[in-house]
ChimeraX commands (.cxc) that place a marker at each C-alpha (Angstrom):
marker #1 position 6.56,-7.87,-6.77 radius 0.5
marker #1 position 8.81,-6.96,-4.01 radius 0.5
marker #1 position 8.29,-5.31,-0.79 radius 0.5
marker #1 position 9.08,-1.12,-1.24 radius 0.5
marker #1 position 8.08,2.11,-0.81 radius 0.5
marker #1 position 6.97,1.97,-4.48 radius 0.5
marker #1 position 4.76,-0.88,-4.31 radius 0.5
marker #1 position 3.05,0.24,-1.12 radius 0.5
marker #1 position 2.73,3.52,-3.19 radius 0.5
marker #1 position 0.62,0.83,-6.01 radius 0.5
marker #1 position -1.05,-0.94,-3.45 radius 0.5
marker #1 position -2.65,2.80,-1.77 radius 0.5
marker #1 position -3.46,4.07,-4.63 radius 0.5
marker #1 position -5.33,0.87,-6.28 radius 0.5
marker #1 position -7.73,0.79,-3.08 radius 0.5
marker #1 position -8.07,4.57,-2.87 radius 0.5
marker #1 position -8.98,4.03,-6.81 radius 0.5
marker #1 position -11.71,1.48,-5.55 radius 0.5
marker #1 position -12.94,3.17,-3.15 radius 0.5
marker #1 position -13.53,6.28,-5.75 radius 0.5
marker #1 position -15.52,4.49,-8.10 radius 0.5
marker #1 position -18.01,3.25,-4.80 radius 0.5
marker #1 position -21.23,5.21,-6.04 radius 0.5
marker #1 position -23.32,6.58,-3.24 radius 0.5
marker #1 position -26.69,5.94,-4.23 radius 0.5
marker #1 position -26.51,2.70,-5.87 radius 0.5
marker #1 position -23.93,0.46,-4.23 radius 0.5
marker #1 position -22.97,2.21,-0.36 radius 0.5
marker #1 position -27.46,3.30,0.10 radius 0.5
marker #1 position -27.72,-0.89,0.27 radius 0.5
marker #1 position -25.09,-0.86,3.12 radius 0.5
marker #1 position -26.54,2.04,4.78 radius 0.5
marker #1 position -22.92,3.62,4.22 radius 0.5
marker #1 position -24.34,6.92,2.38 radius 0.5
marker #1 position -24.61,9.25,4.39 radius 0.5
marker #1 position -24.64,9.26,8.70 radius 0.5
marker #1 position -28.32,10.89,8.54 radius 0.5
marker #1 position -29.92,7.98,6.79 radius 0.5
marker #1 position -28.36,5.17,9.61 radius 0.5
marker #1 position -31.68,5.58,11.34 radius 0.5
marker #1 position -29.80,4.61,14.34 radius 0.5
marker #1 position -27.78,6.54,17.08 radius 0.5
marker #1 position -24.74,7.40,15.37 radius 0.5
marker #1 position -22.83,6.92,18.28 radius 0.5
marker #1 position -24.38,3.40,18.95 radius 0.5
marker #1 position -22.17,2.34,15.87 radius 0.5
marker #1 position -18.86,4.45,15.74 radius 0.5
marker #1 position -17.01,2.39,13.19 radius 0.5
marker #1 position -19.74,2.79,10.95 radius 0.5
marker #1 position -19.91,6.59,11.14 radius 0.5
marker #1 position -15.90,6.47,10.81 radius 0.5
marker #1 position -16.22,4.53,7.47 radius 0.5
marker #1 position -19.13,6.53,6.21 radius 0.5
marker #1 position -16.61,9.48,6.61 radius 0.5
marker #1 position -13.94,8.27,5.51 radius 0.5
marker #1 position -15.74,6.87,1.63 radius 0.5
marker #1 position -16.94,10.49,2.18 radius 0.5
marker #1 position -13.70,12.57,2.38 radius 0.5
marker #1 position -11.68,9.91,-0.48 radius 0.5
marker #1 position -14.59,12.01,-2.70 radius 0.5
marker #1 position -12.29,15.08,-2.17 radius 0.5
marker #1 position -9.63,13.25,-3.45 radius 0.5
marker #1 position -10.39,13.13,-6.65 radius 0.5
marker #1 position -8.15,16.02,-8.60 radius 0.5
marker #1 position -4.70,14.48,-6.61 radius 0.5
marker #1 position -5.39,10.83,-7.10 radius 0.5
marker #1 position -5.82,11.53,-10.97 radius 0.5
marker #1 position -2.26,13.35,-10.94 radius 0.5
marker #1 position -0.86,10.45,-8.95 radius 0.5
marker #1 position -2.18,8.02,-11.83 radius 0.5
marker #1 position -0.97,9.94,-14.37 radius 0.5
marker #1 position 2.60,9.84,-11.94 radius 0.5
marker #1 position 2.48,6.37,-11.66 radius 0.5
marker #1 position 1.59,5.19,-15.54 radius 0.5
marker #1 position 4.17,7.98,-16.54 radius 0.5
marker #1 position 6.91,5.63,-14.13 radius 0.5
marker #1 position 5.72,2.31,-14.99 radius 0.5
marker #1 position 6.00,3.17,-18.68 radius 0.5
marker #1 position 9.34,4.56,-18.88 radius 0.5
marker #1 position 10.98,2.35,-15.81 radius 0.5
marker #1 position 8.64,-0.93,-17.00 radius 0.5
marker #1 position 6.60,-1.94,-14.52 radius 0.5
marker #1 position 7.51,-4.90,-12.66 radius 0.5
marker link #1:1,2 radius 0.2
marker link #1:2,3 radius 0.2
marker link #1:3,4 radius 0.2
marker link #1:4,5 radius 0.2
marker link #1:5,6 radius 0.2
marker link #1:6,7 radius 0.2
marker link #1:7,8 radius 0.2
marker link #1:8,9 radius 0.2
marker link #1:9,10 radius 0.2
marker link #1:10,11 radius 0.2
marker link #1:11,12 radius 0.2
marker link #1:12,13 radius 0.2
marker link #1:13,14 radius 0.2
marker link #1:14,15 radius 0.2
marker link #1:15,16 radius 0.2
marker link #1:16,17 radius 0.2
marker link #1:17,18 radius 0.2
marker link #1:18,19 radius 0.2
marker link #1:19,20 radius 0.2
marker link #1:20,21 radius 0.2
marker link #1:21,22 radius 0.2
marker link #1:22,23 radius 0.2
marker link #1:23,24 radius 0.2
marker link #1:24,25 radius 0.2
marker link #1:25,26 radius 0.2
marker link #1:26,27 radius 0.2
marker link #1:27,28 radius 0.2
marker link #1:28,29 radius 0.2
marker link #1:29,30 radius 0.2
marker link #1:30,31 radius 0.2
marker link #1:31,32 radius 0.2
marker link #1:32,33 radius 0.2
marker link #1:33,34 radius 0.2
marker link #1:34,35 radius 0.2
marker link #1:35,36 radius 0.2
marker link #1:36,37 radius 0.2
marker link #1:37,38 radius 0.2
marker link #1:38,39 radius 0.2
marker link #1:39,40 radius 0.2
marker link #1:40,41 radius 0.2
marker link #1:41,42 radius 0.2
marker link #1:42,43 radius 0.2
marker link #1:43,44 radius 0.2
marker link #1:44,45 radius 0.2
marker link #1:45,46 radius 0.2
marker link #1:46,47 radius 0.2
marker link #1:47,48 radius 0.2
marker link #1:48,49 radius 0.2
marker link #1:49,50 radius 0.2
marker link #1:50,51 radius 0.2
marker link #1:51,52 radius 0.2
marker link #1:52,53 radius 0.2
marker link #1:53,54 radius 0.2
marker link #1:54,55 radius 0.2
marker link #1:55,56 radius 0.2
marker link #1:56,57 radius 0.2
marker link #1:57,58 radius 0.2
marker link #1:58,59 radius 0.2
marker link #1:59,60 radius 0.2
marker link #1:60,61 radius 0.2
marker link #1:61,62 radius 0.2
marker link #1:62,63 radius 0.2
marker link #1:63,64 radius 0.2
marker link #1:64,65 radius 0.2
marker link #1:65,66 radius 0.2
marker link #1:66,67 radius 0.2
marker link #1:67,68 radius 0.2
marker link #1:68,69 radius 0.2
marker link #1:69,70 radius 0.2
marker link #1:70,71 radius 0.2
marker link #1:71,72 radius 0.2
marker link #1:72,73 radius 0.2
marker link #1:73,74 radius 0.2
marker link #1:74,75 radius 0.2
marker link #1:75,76 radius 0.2
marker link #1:76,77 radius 0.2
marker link #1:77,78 radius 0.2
marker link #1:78,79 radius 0.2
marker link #1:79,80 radius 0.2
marker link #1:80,81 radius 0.2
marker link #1:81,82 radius 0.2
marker link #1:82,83 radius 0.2
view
């Protein structure tokens, strides 16, 4: 696997992928990464926290364009074969 636009392409779209499939109540509630109301702390006290909270939060959006990208990318990989 070589270093290119392509493959950094793979690499974005795998971890967005992951962090889709996160689900809110079951797996981030343990973390305390569901939701900036339930940290029971300042939010400002923990900034990074609030930033990854919103970021898991706004990947949600992304559902509808990361499915078209899949489809994109199995649609390559199939007819270029995939490396």
């Amino acid at each position: 696997m070589g270093f290119s636009l392509w493959n950094l392409f793979k690499a974005g779209l795998l971890l967005t992928n992951g962090a889709m499939i996160l689900n809110r109540r079951r797996f981030l509630a343990k973390y305390g990464l569901d939701d900036v109301s339930n940290m029971n702390v300042d939010p400002s006290s923990r900034p990074l926290q609030v930033q990854v909270i919103g970021l898991l939060q706004a990947i949600q959006y992304l559902k509808v364009p990361v499915v078209v990208c899949n489809i994109i990318t199995i649609i390559f990989e199939l007819i270029l074969g995939g490396t």
